[in-house]
FIBA-187079 format. One record per residue: x, y, z of N, C-alpha, C, CB in turn. Coordinates in steps of 0.05 Angstrom, whole numbers, plus 32768, in hexadecimal, padded with zeros to 4 digits. Glycine has a CB too. Example, Ala and Ser with C-alpha at 12.3 -4.5 7.8 and 13.67 -1.06 7.14 Angstrom:
81087F8E809C80F67FA6809C81087FBE809C80E27FA780B5 81017FD3808E81117FEB808F81028001809D811A7FF48072 
//
This chain:
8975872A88D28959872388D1894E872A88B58949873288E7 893F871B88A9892F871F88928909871D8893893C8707887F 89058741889788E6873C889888DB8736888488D7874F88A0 88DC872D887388C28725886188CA8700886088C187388839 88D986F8886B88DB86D5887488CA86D9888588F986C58881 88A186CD8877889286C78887889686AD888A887C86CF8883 887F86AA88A08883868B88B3889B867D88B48873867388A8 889E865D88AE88B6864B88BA88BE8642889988AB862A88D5 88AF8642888688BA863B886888A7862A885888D7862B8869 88A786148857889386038849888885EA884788978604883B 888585DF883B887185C1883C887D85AD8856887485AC881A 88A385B2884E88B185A5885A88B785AA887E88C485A8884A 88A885BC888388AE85C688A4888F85C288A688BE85ED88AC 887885B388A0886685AF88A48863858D88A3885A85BF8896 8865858388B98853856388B6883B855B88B08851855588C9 882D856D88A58812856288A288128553888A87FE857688A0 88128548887888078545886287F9854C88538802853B8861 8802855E883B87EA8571882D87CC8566882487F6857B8812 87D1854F881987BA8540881087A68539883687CB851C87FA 87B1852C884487A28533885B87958552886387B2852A886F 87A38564885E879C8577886387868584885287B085818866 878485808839877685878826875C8577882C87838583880D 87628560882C873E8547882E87398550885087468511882B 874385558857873285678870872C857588728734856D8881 873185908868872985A0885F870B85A6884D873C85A28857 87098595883A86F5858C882A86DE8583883786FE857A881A 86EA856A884D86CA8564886386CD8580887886CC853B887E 86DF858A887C86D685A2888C86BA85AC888686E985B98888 86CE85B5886A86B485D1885C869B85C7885886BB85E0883A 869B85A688518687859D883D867085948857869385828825 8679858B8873866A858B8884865E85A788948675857A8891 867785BE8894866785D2889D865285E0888D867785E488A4 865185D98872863585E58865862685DB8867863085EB8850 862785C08865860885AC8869860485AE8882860985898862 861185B2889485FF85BC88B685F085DA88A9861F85C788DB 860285DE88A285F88605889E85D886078895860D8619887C 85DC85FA888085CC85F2886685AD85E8887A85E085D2884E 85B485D48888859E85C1888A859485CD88AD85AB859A8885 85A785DB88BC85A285E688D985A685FA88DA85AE85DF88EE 85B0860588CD85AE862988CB859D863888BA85C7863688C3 8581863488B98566863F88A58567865988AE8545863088A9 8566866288C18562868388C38574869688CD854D868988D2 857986AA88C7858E86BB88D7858986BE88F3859186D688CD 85AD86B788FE85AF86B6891985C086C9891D85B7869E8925 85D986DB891085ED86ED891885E087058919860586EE8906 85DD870F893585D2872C893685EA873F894085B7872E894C 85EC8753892D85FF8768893485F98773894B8601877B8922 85E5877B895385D58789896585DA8777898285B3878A8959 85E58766898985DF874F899D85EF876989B085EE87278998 85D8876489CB85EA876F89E48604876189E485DD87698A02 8605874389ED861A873C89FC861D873F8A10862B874189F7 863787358A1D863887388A3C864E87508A3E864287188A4C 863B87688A528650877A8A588664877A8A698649878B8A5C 867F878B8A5A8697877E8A758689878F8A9386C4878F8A6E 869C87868AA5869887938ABC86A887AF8ABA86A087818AD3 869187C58AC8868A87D98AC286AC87E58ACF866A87E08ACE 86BC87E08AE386D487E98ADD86E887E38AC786DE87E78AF0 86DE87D18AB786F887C88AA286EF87DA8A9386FC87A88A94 86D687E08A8186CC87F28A7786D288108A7686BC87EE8A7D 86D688158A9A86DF882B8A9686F788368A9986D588368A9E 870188238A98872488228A8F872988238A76873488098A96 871988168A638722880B8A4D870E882B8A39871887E18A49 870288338A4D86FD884F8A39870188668A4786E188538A2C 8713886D8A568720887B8A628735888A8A508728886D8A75 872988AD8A57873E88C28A3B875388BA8A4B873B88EE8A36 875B88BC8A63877B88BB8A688781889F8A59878588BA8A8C 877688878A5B878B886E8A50878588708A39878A884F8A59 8772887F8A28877188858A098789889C89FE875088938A02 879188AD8A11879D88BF8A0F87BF88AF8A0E879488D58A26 87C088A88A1E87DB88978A2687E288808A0F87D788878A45 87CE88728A0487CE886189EF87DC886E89D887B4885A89E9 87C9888189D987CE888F89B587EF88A189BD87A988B289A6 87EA88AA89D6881288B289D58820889C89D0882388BE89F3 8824888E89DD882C887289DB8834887189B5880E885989E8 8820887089A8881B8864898F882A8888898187EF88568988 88238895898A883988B18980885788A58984883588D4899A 885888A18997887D88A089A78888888A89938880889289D3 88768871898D8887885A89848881886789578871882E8994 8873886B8955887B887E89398892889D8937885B888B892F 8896889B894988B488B7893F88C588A9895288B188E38949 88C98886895B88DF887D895E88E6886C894888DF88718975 88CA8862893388D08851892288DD8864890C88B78840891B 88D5887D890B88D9888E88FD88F8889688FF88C788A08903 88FB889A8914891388A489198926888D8917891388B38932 8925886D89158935885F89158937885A88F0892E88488929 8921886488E08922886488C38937887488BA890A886D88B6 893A889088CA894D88A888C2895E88A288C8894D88C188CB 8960889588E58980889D88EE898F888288EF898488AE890F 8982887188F08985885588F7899A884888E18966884688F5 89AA883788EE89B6882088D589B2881588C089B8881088D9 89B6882088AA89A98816889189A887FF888889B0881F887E 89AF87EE888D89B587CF8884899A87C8889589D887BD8890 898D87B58883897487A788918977879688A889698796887F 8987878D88A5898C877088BD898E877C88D989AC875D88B9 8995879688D689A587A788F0898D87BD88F989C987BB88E5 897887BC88E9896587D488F0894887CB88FA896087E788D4 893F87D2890E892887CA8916891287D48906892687D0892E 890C87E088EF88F387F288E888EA87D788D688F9881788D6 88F587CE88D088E887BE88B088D387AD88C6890587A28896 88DA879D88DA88D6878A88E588C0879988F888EE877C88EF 88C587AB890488B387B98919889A87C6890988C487D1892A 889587CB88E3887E87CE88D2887687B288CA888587E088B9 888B87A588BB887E878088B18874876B88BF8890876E88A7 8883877388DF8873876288F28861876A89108887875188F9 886F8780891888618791892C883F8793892D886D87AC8926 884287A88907883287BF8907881F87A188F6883F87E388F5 8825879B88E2881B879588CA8810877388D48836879988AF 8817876B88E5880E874E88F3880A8748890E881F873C88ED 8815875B891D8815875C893887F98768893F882C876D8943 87F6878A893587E08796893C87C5878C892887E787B5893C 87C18776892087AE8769891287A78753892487B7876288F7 87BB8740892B87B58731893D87AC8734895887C48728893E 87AC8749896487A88760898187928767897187C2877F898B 8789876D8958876F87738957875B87618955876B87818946 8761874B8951874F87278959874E87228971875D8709894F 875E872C898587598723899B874A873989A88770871889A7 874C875389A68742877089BB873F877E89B08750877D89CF 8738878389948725879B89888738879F8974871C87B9899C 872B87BB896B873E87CE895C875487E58962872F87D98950 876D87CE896B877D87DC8977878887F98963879487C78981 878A87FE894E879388038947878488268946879987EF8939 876D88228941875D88318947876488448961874888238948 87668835897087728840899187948852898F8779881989AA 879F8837898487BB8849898787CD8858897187CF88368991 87BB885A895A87BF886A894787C8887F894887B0886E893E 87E38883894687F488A5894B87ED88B48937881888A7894A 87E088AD891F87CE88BE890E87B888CA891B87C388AE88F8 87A488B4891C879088C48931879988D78947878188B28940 87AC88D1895887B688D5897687C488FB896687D788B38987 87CF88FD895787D78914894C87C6892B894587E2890D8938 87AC891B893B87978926892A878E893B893E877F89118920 8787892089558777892B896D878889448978877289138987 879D894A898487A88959898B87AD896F897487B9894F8998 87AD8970896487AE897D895387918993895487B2896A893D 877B897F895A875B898B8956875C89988975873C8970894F 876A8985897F8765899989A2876C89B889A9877B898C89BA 878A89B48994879C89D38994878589E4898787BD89D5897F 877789E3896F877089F08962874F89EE8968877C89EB894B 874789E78979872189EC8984871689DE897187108A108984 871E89C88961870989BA894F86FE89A08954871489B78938 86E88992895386DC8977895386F28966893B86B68979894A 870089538942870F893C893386F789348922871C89228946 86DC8931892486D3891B891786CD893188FB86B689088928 86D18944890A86C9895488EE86E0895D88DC86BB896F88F6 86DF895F88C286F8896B88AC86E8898488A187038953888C 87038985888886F5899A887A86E489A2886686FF89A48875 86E5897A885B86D98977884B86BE8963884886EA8974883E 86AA8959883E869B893B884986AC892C883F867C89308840 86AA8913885386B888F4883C86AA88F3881E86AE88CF884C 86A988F1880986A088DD87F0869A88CA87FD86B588D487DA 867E88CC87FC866888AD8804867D889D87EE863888AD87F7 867F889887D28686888F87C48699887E87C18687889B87BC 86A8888B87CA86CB887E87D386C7886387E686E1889A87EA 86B4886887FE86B98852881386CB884C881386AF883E8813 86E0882E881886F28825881E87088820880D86EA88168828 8703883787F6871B883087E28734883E87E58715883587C6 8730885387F8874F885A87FE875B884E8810875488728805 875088438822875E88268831876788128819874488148847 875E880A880C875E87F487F2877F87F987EB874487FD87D2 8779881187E78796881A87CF87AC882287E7878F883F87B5 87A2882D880587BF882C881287C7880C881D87BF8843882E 87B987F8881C87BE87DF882387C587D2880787A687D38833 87CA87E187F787D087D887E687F287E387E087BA87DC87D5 87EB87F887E4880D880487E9881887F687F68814881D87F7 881487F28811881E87D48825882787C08816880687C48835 881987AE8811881E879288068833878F87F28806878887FB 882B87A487DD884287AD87CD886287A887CC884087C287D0 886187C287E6887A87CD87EA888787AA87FE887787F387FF 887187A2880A8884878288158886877287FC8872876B8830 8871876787F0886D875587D4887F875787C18857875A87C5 887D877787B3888E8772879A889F8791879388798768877E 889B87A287A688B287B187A088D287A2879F88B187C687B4 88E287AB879288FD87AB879A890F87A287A9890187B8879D 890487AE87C0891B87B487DA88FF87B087EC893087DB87DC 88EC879887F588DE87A487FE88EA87A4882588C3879887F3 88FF879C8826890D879A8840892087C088478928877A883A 891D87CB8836892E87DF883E892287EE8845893D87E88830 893A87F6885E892D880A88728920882E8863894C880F888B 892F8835884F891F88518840890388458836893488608821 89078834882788E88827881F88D18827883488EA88088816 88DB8818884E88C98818886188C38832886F88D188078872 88D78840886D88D4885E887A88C5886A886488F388708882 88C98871885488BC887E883F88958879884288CA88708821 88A2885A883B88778857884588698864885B886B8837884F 887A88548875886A88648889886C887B888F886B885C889D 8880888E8889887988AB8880886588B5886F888A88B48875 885F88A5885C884B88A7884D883488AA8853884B889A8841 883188938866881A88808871880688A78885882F885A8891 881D88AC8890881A88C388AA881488D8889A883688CA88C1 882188DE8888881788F6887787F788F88870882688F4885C 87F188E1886187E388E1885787C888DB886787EA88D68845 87C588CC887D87B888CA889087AA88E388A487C788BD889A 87C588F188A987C2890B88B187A98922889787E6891688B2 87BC891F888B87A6893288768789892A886C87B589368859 8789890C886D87708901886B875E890D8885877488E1886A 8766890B88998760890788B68752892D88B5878488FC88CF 875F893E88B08762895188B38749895C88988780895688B5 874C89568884873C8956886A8717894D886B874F893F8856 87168933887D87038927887D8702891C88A0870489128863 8706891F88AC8705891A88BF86FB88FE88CD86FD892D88C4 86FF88FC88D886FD88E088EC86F588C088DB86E088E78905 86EA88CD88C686D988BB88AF86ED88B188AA86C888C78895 870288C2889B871C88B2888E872188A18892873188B6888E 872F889F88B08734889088C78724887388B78725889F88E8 8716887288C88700885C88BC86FB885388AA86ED885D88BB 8701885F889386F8884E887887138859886386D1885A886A 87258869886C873C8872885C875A88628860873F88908863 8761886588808773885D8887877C883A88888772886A8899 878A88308879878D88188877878F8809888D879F88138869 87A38810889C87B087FF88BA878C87FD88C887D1881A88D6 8780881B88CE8768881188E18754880388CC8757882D88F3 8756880888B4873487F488A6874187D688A7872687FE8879 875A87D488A4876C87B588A9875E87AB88C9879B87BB88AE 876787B988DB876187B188F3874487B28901877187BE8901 873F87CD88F3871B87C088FA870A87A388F4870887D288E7 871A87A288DE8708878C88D8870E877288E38707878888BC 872D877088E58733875988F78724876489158757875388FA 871B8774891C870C877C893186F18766893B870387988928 86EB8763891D86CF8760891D86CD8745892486C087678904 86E68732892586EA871B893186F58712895086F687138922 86F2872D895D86FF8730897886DC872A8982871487548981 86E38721899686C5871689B786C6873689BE86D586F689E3 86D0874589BE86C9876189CF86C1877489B486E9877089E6 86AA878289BF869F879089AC869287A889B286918782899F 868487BF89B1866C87D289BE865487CD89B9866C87EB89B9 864087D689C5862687D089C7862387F089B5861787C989EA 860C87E989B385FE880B89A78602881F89B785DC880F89A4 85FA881789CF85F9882689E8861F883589E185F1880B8A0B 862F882A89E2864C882189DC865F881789FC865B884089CB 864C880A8A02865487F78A12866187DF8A0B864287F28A1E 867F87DD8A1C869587C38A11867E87B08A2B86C787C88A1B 8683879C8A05867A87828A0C868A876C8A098665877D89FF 867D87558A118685873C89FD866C872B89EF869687248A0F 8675872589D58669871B89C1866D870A89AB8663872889BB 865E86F489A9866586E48998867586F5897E864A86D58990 869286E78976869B86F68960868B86FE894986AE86EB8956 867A86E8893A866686EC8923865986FE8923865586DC891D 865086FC893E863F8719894186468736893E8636871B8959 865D873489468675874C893B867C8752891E869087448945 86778736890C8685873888F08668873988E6869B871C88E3 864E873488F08638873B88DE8632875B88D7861F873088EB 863E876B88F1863E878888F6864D879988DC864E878E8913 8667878C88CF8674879988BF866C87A588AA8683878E88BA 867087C088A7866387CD8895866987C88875866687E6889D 864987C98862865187C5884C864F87D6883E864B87B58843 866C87E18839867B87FD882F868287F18812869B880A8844 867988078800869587FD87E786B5880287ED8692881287C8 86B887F187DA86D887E987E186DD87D387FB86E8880887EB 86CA87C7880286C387B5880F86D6879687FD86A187B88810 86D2879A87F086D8877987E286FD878387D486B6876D87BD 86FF879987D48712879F87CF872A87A587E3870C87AD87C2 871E87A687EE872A87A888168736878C8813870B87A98837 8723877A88158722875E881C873C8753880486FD87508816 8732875787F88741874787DD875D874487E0873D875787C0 8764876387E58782876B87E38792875C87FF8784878F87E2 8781876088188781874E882B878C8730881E8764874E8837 877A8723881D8776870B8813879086FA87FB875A87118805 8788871287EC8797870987D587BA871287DA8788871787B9 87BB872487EB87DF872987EF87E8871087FB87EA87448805 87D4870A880F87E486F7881987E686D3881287DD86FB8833 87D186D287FE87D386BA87EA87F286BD87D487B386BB87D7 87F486DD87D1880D86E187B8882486E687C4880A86FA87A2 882686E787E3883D86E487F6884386C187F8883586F48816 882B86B687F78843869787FA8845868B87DC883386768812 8835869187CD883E868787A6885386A087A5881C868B8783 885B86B087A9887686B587AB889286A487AE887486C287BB 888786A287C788A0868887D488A1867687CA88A0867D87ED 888D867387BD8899865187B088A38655879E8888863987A7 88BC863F879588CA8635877B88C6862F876588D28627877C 88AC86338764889E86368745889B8656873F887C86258744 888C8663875688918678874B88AC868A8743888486828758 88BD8684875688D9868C875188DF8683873888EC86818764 88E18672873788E38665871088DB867786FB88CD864A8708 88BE867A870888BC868686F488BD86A086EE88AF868086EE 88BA86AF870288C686D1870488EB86CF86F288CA86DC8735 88F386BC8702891786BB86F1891986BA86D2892A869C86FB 890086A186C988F386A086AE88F186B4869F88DC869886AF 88D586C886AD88CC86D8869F88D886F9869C88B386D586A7 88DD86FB86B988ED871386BF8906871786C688E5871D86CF 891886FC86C4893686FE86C68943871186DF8940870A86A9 8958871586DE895F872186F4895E874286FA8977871886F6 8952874D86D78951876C86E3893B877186F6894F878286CC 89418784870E8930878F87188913879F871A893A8795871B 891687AA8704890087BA86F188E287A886F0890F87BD86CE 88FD878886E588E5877686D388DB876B86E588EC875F86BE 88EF876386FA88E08755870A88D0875F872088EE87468712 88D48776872A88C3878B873888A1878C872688D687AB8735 88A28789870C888587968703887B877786F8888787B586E5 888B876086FE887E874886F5886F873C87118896873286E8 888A8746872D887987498740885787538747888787558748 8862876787438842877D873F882D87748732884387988730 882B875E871E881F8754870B880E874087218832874786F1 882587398724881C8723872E880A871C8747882E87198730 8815873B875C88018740876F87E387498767880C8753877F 87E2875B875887CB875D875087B88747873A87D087738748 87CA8730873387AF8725872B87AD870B873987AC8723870C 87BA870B875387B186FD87698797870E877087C886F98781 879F8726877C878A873E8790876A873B8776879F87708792 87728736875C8764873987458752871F87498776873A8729 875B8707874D874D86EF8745874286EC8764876186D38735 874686F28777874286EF878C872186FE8790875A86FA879A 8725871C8784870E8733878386F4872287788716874F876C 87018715875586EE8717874486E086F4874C86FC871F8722 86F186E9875686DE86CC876886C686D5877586F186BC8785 86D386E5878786BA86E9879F86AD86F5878C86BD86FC87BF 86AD8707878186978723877786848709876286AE8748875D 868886FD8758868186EC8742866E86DD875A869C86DA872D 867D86C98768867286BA8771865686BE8783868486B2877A 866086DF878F864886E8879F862F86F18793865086FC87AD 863886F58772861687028763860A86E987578618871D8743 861886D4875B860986B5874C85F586B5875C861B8694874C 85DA86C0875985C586B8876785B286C4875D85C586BB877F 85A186BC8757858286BD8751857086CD8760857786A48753 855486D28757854D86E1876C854A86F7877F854F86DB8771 855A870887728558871F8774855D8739875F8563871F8785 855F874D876485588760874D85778766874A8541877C8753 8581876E872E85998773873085A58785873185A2876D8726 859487A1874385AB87AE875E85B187A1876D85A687C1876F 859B878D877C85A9877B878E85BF8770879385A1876D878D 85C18762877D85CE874F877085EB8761876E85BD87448753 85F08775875D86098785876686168788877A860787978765 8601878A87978606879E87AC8613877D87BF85E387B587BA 860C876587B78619874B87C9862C874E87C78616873087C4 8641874E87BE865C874687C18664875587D3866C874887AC 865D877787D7865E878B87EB8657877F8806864B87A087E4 863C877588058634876B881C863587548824862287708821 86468743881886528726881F867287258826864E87118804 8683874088188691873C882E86A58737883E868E87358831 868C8740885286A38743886D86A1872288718696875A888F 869287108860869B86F2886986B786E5886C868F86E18857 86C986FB885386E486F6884E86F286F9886C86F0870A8836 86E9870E887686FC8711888E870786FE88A186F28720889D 86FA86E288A3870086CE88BB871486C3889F86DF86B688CE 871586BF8890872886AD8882873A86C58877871986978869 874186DC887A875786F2887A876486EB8899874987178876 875386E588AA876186E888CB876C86CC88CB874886EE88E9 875E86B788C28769869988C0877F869888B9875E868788B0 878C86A8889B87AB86A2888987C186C4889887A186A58855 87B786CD88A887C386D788B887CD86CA88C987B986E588C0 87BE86C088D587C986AB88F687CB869288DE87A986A3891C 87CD868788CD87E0867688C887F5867E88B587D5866188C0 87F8868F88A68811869F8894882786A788AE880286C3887F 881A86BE88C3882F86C588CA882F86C588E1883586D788C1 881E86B088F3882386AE8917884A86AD891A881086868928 88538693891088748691890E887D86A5890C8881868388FB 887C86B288FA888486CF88EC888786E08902886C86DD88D7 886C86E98919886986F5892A887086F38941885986F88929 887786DB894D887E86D1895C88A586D48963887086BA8954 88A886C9894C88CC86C1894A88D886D4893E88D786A68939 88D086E0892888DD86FD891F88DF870D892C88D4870B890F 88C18714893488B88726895188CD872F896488A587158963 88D58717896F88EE870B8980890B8721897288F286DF8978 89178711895C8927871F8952892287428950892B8713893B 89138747894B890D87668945890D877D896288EA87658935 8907876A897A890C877089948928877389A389008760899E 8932875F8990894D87638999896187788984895B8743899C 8959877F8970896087958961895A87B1896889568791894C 893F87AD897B894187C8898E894D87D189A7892D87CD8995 895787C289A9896787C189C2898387D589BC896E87A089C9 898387DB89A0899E87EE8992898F87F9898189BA87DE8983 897B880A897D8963881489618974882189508947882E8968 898D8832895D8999884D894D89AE8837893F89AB886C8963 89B3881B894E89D08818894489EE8823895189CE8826892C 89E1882F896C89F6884289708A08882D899289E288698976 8A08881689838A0D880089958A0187FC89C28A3088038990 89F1881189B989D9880A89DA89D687EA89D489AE881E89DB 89CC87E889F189C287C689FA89A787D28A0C89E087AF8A13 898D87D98A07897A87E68A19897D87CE8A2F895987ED8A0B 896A87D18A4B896687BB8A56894B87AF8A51896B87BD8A6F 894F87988A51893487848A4D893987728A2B890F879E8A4B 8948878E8A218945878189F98962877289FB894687A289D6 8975877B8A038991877E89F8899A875F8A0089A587998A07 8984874F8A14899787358A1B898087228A0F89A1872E8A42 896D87258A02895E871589FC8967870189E48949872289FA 895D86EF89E1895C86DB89CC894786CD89C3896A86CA89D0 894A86C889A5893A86C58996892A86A789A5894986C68978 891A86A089A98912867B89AD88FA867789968900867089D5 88FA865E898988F48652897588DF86458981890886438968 88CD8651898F88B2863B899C88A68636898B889D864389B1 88988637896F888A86328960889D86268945887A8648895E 88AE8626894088C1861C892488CE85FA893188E4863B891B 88D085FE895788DC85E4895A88C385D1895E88F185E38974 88AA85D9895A889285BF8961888185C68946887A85C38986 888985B7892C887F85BC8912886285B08911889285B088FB 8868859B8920884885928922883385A68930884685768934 883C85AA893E882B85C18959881E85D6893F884A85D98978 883785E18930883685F38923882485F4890D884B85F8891F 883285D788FE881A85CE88E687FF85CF88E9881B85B488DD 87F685C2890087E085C6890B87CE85D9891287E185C08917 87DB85E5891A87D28610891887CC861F890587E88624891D 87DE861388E487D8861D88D287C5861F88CC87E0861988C6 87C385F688C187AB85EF88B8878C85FC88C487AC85D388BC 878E85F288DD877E860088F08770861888E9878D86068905 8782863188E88778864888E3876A864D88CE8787865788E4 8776863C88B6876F8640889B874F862F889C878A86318884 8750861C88A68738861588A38717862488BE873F85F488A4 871E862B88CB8712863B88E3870C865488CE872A86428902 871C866588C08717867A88BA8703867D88A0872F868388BA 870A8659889F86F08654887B86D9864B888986FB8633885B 86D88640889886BE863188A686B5865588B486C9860E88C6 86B7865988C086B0867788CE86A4869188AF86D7868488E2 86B48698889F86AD86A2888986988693888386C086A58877 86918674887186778664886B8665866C887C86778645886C 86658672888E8652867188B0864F869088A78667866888D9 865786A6889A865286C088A1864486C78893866286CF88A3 864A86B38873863E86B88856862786AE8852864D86AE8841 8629869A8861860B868A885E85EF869C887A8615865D886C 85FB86A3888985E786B7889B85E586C6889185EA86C288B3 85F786DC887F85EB86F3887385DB86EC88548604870A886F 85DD86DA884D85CC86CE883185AE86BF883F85E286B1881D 85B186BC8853858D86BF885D857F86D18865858586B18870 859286E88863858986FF886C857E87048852859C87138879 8592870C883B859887178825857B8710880685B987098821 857E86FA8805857486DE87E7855986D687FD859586B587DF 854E86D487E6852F86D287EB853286B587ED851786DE87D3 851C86A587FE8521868B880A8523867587EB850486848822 8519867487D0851D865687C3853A866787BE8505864787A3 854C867987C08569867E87B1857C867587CD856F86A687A4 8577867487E78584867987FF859E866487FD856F86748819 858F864D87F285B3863E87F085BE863A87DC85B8862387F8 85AB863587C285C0863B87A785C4864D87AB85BA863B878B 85C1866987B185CF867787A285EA867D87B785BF868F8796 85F6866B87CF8602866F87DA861B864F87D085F2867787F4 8611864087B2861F863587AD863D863F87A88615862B87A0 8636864B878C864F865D8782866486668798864486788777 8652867787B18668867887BF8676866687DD8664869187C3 866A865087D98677863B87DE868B862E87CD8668862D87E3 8683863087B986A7862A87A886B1862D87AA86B5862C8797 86AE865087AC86CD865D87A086D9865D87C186CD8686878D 86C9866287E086DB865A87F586E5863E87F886CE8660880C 86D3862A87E786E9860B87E88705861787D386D385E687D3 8705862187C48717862F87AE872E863E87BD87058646879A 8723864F87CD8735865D87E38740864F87F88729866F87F0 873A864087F9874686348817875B8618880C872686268830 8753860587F5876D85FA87E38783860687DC876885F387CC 8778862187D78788862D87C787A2863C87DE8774864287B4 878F864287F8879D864B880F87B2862D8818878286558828 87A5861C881287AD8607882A87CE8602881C879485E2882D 87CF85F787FD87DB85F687E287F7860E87E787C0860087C8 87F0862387E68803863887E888128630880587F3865887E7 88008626881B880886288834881E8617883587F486238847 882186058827882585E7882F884485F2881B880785C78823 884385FC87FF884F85FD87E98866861687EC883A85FF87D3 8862862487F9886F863C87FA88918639880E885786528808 
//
């Protein structure tokens, strides 16, 4: 098995036609703003919306310490098995479940589980789940540390550990080997812990990469809390208008965004060309031409939006600074879109393989029951059309939904003669993003 072979491959395992796909795309976008534009005059996304509450036993199941308690063991037990299959486990990639159980499990699985039912991650976090018991032994409140957070910081230490992530898949080395992958998520726990412990509960929230990743795909899940903190259901928007605007907000996003635009111009044969071109076959070179290269994807990706979001008139220029902050969480539906179309396949059929690699974790030739007779099935790679269709799909749902988030919070935002110029600019650069998405999609 090879985890970083996302999806089924390229243009050629897709029937669509790029040029079809692109000029639809174009009346997509270009009709969802002129509805926007001409029927959407005032803000309608209220964070605040009751919604409909679940029924009052699902509720209290679903916040119940025992199944909170059981979760987060759960999420303990499967980190010092992944752990323990890093140490002790078979070193050859193909034969080890850890690469596959972090690249697709952790890193696409529990993102997608957070679009559909919250912020799982939040829940089963063996960081948190440690913390807590940790504060239980010793008589202390978790939410509290030892230190305050840095208002300052907001979401930039998430930034830089999701950035460690992407990295270590993108353009380290070896990014398939099992010490590499162990090393991180050892890392990941260390440092979490001491955050956790340092600053307490805050970290969590605005430090730890995996939960500020999954929160935010959160914010596109129908189930949500009320103030009260009653589980509801609720229009998703209404969920993504709620997202807080933290610094390191656009930098969150970006690295999001932009890894996974420099994961499929990777794969293509131009870029290979030209990495062989420029950086030849040493490792060194091509490791830090890599790195280059991720970051001035994550770079042009940042400085679009940030640009595009202060083109506006009309307001004073702190304002004018503080938009790009508070525009956004618009990125998030088109981060969740090139998710479910980058790596549904990925998640699905690898997934598969990586299950049947647990079925022997140590290597120590076991067959568990349930893993050991299974086989891989190709439900999504044998119906390309089905599949093509999904892509496209997502990619454009996740740009039309973002336009829809940007344009409600800019009538909030821009005084009424700026309300739609100045929401041109950033209509470009998402027609810009979503070619550029569709292009890679099709090319890679």
């Amino acid at each position: 098995m090879t985890p970083l072979a996302h999806g089924i491959g390229g243009a050629s395992d897709l029937p669509i036609p790029f040029t079809y796909a692109v000029v639809g795309a174009a009346w997509a976008l270009t009709f969802s703003f002129a509805i926007l534009a001409f029927a959407w005059r005032e803000p309608r996304l209220d964070p605040h919306s009751p919604g409909r509450a679940l029924p009052a036993g699902l509720r209290a199941c679903c916040d119940s310490p025992a199944v909170r308690a059981v979760l987060g063991g759960l999420g303990v037990a499967v980190l010092a098995l992944a752990l323990a299959i890093g140490v002790f486990g078979d070193r050859a990639q193909a034969r080890n479940p850890l690469p596959g159980m972090v690249y697709i499990f952790l890193w696409v699985g529990v993102m997608v589980a957070s679009l559909l039912v919250g912020p799982v991650w939040k829940i089963v976090s063996p960081v948190r789940a440690l913390h807590r018991l940790g504060c239980r032994m010793a008589g202390r409140d978790p939410a509290r540390g030892l230190l305050p957070y840095p208002g300052g910081w907001g979401m930039r230490p998430a930034a830089l550990g999701l950035f460690s992530f992407v990295w270590l898949e993108l353009a380290s080395p070896e990014p398939g080997s099992v010490t590499a992958v162990t090393a991180w998520l050892a890392g990941y726990v260390v440092i979490g812990l001491a955050g956790l412990i340092v600053f307490g509960t805050v970290w969590a929230e605005r430090g730890d990469p995996l939960e500020v990743y999954s929160s935010l795909m959160a914010r596109l899940s129908p189930l949500s809390r009320r103030e009260s903190g009653e589980l509801a259901l609720r229009w998703p928007l209404n969920n993504l208008a709620g997202a807080p605007a933290s610094a390191g907000m656009v930098a969150v996003t970006a690295t999001l965004l932009g890894s996974t635009a420099f994961d499929s111009l990777s794969a293509s044969a131009g870029w290979r060309d030209l990495t062989l071109d420029l950086a030849g076959n040493s490792t060194p070179s091509r490791t830090l031409f890599q790195t280059a290269g991720l970051l001035a994807v994550i770079g042009i990706v940042a400085a679009a939006f940030t640009l595009a979001a202060r083109a506006t008139g009309g307001v004073s220029g702190a304002e004018r600074a503080m938009l790009p902050i508070r525009l956004a969480h618009s990125l998030v539906p088109v981060i969740a879109g090139y998710v479910v179309a980058h790596y549904l396949s990925f998640l699905v059929e690898k997934g598969q393989a990586t299950l049947i690699l647990l079925a022997d974790p140590l290597g120590l030739g076991w067959s568990l029951p349930l893993l050991g007779n299974l086989e891989v099935h190709y439900v999504l790679s044998a119906h390309p059309a089905v599949l093509g269709s999904i892509k496209v799909a997502a990619v454009l749902a996740g740009h039309i939904l973002g336009v829809t988030a940007a344009h409600d919070r800019c009538l909030r935002l821009l005084p009424p003669r700026h309300r739609l110029t100045g929401q041109l600019a950033l209509m470009l650069v998402m027609v810009g993003y979503t070619f550029t998405g569709l292009y890679l999609l099709f090319d890679a």
